[in-house]
GULUM-389964 format. One record per atom (N, C-alpha, C): residue in one letter; x, y, z. Coordinates in steps of 0.05 Angstrom, whole numbers, plus 5000, padded with zeros to 4 digits. Layout:
! GULUM-389964
AXYZ...
! end
This chain:
! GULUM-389964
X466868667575X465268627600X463968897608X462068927610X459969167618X460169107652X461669347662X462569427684X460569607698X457969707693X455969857700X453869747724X453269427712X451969277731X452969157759X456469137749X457769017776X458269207801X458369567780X459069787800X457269847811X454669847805X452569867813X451269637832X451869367838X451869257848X453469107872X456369317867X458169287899X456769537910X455769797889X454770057909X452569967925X451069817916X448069707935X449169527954X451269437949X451569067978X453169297994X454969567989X455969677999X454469838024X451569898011X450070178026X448369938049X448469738031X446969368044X448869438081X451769368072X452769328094X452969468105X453069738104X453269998127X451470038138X449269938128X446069958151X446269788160X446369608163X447169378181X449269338198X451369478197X453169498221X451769758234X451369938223X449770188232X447270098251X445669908239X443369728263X444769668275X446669458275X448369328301X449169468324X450569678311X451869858333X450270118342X447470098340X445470348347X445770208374X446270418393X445470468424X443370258436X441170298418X438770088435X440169828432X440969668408X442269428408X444969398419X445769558428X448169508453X446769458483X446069578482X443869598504X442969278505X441469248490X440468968482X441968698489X444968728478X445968548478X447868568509X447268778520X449168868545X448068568557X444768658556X443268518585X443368218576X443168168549X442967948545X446067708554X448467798554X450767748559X451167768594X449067978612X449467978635X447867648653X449667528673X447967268683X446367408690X444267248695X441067268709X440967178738X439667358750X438967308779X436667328788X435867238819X432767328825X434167568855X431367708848X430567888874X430767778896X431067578901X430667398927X434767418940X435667328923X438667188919X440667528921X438967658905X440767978905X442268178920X444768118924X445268258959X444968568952X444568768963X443169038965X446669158950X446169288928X447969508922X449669318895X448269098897X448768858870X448569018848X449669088821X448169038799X448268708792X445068778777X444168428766X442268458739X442068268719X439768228705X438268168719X435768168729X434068088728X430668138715X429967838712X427167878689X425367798716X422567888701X420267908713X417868098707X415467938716X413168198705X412968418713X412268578696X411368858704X409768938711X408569068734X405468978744X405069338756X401969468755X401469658762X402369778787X402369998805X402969958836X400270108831X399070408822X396970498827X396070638790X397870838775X397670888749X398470858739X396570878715X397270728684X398370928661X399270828643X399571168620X397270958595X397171178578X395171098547X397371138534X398271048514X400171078498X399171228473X400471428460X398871558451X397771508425X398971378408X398871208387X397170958379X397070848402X394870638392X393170538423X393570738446X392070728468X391470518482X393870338481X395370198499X395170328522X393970168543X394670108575X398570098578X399270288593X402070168596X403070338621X405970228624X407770308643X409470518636X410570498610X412670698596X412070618567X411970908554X412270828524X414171068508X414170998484X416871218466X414971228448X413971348440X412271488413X413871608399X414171548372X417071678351X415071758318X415272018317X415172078291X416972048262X417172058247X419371998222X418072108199X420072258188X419472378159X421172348135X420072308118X421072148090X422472378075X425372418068X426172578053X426472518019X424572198022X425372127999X427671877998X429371838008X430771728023X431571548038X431971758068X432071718086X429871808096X429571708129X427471788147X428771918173X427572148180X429372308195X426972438217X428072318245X425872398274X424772608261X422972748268X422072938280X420173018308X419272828322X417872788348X418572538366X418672558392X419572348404X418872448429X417072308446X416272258469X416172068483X417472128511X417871888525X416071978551X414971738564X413571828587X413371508604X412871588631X413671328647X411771408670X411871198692X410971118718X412970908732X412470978752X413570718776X412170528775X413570348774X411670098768X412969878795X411769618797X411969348808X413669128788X415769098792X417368828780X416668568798X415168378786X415668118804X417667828777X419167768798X420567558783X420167168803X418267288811X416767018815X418566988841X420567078857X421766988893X421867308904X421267538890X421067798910X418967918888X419868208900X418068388888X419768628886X420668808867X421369038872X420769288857X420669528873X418969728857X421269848845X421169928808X422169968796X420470328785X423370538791X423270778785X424670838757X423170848734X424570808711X426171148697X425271328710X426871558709X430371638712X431271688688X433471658677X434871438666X432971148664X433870938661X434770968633X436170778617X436370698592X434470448581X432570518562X430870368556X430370238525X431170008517X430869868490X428369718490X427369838484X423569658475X423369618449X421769408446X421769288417X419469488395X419569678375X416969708369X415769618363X412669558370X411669368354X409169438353X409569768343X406869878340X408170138323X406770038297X407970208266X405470228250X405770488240X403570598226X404370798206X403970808181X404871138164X401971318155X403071498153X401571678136X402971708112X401671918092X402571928059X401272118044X401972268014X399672318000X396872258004X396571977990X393671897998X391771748012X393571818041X393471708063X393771868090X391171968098X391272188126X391072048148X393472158166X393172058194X391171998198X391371808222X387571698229X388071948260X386371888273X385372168304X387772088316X389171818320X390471948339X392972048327X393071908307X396572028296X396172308296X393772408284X393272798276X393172868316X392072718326X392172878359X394972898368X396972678353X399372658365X400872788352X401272908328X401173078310X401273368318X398573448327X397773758333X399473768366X399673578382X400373548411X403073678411X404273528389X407173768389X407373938358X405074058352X405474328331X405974198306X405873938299X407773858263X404673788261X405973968225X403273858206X404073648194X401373548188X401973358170X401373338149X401273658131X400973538099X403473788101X403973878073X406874118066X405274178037X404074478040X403374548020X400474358020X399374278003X397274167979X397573817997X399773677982X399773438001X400873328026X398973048035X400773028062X404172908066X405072918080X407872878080X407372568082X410072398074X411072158084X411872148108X410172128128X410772028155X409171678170X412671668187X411771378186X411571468223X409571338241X409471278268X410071008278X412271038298X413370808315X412170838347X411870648358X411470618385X411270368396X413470458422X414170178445X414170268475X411969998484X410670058503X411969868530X412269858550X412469648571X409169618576X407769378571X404469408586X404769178604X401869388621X401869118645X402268848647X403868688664X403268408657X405668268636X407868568627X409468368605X412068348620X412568158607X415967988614X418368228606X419668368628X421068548619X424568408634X427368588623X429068518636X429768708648X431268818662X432068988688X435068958687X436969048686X439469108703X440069338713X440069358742X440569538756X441369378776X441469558808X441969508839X440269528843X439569398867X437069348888X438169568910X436669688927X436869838953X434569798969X434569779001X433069729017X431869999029X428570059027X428370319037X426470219057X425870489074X422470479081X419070359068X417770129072X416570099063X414170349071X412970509059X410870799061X408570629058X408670379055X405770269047X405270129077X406670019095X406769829114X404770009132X403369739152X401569869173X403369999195X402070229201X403470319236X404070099247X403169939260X403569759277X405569549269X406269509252X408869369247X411869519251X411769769248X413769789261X414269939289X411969869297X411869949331X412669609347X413469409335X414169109342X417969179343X418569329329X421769419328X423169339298X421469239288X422869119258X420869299232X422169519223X421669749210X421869539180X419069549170X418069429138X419469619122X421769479097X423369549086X421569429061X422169579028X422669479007X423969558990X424569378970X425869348949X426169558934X427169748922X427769998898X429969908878X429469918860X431369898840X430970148821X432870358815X432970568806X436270628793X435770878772X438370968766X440571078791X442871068781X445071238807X446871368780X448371568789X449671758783X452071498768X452471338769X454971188773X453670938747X451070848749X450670618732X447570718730X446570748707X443870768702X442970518703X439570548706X439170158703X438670218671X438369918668X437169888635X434869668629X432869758620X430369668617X430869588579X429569268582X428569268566X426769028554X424668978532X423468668530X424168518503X426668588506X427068418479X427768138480X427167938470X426867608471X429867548483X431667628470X434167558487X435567658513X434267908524X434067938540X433267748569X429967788553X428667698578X428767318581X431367288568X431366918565X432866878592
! end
């Protein structure tokens, strides 16, 4: 019996299964499955200092970001570089950038501060470079933006680009607390009647970050 093909074939189902519990148990898919396992609630129903899932759109309050990669309109995005050792693929760039945005889940409204949150977005914006294949403008702008070349010597490197965006208008999930502040938007004259216009914030605390994210099981 030629023992070469079988050893060679528990080493592959072997390296098979370690990336695959290795995906399972990456951070963003805990994350994932946190919110997905948490019940769902609305903004309406939420007593103040709750944590809750809750889903709903993501909607502008005043600015937008361009994402830098494929110049997406958005709210928050992760722009991720990756380089080919042949191999493996190993970061080398990663930018994250955000705004305050508007959550509506169809019975309130609450303004969502996504600074320090924990965030699992789906990518669904992939692109490589290669030998015989040069970044297109924006990968080389996003490229030069933080100092990496992109060829080594004579040719260009194996680099692959990832990016995940929250854009206006999409179905995101939320778990965090609600808190009641000063509304800064309300007219003078409403609270010269005695009843001071409050809204909604949902933000990180020292104690429970929120967690953002649009992945299908999430936002079910």
């Amino acid at each position: 019996m030629n023992l070469v093909p079988a050893i060679f074939a528990a080493g592959a189902g072997a390296v098979l299964v370690y990336r695959e519990v290795h995906k399972y148990m990456s951070p963003a898919n805990q994350l994932r499955r946190q919110l997905r396992d948490t019940p769902r609630r609305s903004l309406a129903e939420l007593p103040e200092g709750t944590a809750a899932r809750i889903v709903g759109r993501a909607e502008a309050i005043e600015d937008t970001l361009e994402a830098p990669l494929t110049g997406r309109p958005c709210l928050y995005y992760t722009a991720i570089v990756e380089v080919s050792d042949g191999k493996d693929w190993r970061e080398i760039i990663r930018e994250d950038r955000a705004v305050m945005f508007m959550l509506d889940d169809g019975s309130a409204r609450a303004i969502i501060d996504p600074s320090s949150s924990k965030v699992a977005l789906e990518f669904d914006g992939n692109s490589d470079s290669g030998v015989l294949d040069n970044p297109n403008e924006r990968e080389q702008a996003f490229l030069d933006a933080h100092n990496t070349a992109g060829r080594r010597r004579v040719f260009n490197r194996s680099l692959r680009y990832r990016e995940a965006v929250i854009e206006v208008g999409e179905t995101i999930a939320i778990f965090g607390a609600a808190v009641r502040e000063p509304d800064p938007t309300a007219q003078p004259e409403a609270a010269y009647r005695g009843d001071a216009p409050t809204r909604l914030l949902m933000t990180s605390s020292r104690k429970q970050p929120m967690i953002i994210s649009d992945s299908p099981a999430a936002t079910r």
